[in-house]
C-alpha positions as CSV (number, residue, x, y, z in Angstrom):
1,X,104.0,92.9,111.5
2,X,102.4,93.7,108.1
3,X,103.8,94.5,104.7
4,X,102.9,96.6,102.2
5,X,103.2,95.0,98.7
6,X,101.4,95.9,95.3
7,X,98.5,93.8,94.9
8,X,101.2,92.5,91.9
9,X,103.1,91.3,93.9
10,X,101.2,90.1,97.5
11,X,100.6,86.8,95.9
12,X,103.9,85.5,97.6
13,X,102.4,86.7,101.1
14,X,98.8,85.1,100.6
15,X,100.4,81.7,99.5
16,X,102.8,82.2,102.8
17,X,100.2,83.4,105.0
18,X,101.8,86.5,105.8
19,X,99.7,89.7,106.9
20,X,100.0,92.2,104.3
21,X,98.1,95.4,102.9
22,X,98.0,96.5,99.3
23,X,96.0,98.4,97.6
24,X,92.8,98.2,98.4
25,X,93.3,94.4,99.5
26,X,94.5,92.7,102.6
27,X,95.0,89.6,104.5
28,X,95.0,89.1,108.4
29,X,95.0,86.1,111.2
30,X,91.2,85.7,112.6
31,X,91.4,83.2,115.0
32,X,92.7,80.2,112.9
33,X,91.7,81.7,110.0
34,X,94.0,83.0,107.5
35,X,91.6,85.8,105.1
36,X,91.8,88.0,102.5
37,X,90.3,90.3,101.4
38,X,89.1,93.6,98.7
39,X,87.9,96.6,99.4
40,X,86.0,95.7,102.8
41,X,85.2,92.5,104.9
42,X,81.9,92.3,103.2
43,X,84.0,90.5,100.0
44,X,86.4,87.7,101.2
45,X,88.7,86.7,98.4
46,X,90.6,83.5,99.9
47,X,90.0,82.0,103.7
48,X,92.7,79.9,105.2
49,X,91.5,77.2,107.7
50,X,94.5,76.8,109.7
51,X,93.0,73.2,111.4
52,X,92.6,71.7,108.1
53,X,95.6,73.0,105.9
54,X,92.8,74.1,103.4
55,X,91.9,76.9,101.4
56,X,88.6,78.1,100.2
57,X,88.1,80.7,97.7
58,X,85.1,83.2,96.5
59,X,83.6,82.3,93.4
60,X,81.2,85.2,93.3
61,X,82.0,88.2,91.0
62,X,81.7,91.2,92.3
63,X,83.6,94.4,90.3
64,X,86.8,93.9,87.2
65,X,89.0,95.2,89.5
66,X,87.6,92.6,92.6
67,X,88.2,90.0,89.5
68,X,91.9,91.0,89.1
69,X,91.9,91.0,92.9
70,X,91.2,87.4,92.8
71,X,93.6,86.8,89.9
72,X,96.3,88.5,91.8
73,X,95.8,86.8,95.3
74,X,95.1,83.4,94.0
75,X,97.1,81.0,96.9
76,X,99.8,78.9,95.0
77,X,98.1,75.7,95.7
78,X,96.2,72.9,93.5
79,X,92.9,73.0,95.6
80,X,91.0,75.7,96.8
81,X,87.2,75.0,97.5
82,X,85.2,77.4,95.9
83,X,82.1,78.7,97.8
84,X,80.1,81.9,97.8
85,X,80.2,84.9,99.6
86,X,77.8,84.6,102.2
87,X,78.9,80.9,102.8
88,X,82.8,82.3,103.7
89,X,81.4,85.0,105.5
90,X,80.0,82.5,107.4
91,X,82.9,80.6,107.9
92,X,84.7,83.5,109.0
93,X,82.2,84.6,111.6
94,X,82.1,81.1,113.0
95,X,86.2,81.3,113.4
96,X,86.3,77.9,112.2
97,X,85.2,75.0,109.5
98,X,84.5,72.8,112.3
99,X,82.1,75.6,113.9
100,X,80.9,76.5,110.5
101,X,79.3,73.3,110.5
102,X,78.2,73.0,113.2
103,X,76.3,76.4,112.6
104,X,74.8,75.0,109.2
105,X,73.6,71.6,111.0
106,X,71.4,73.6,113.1
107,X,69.5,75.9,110.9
């Protein structure tokens, strides 16, 4: 099932990862991948790797209101590896960190 919350307030839902939609923003299961995103799947704010217990975050810029995205969202957590956007949208198309590597070893 997914909430609606206020981009405000889908913090809570990120850090729990719990589907949700807000406005303009998002997060959803892929595979074991918890992601979030703003305004489109080209622009992955935070990935989940379920396997790991990790979180990775975008440290591209992309609009202000993508930046507040990011402020909003931000997992409670004290790590988050920060990587760029193609990199995540890599990792997300591979479905998994372990695959993600694997991926990057070959080329």
């Amino acid at each position: 099932m997914t909430t609606y919350s206020s981009n405000k307030d889908a913090g809570q839902y990120v850090t729990n990862r719990d589907p949700f939609r807000g406005s303009n923003t998002w997060g959803e299961w892929i595979k074991d991948l918890y992601v979030v995103y703003s305004y489109g799947r080209h622009f992955p704010l935070y990935v989940w790797e379920d396997n790991l217990g990790m979180w990775f975050g975008n440290e591209d810029k992309y609009s202000r209101s993508t930046t507040r995205h990011q402020g909003y969202l931000r997992p409670t957590t004290p790590y988050i590896s920060y990587y760029n956007t193609e990199a995540l949208l890599k990792l997300v198309s591979a479905g998994s960190v372990a695959d993600w590597t694997i991926e990057k070893a070959r080329t």
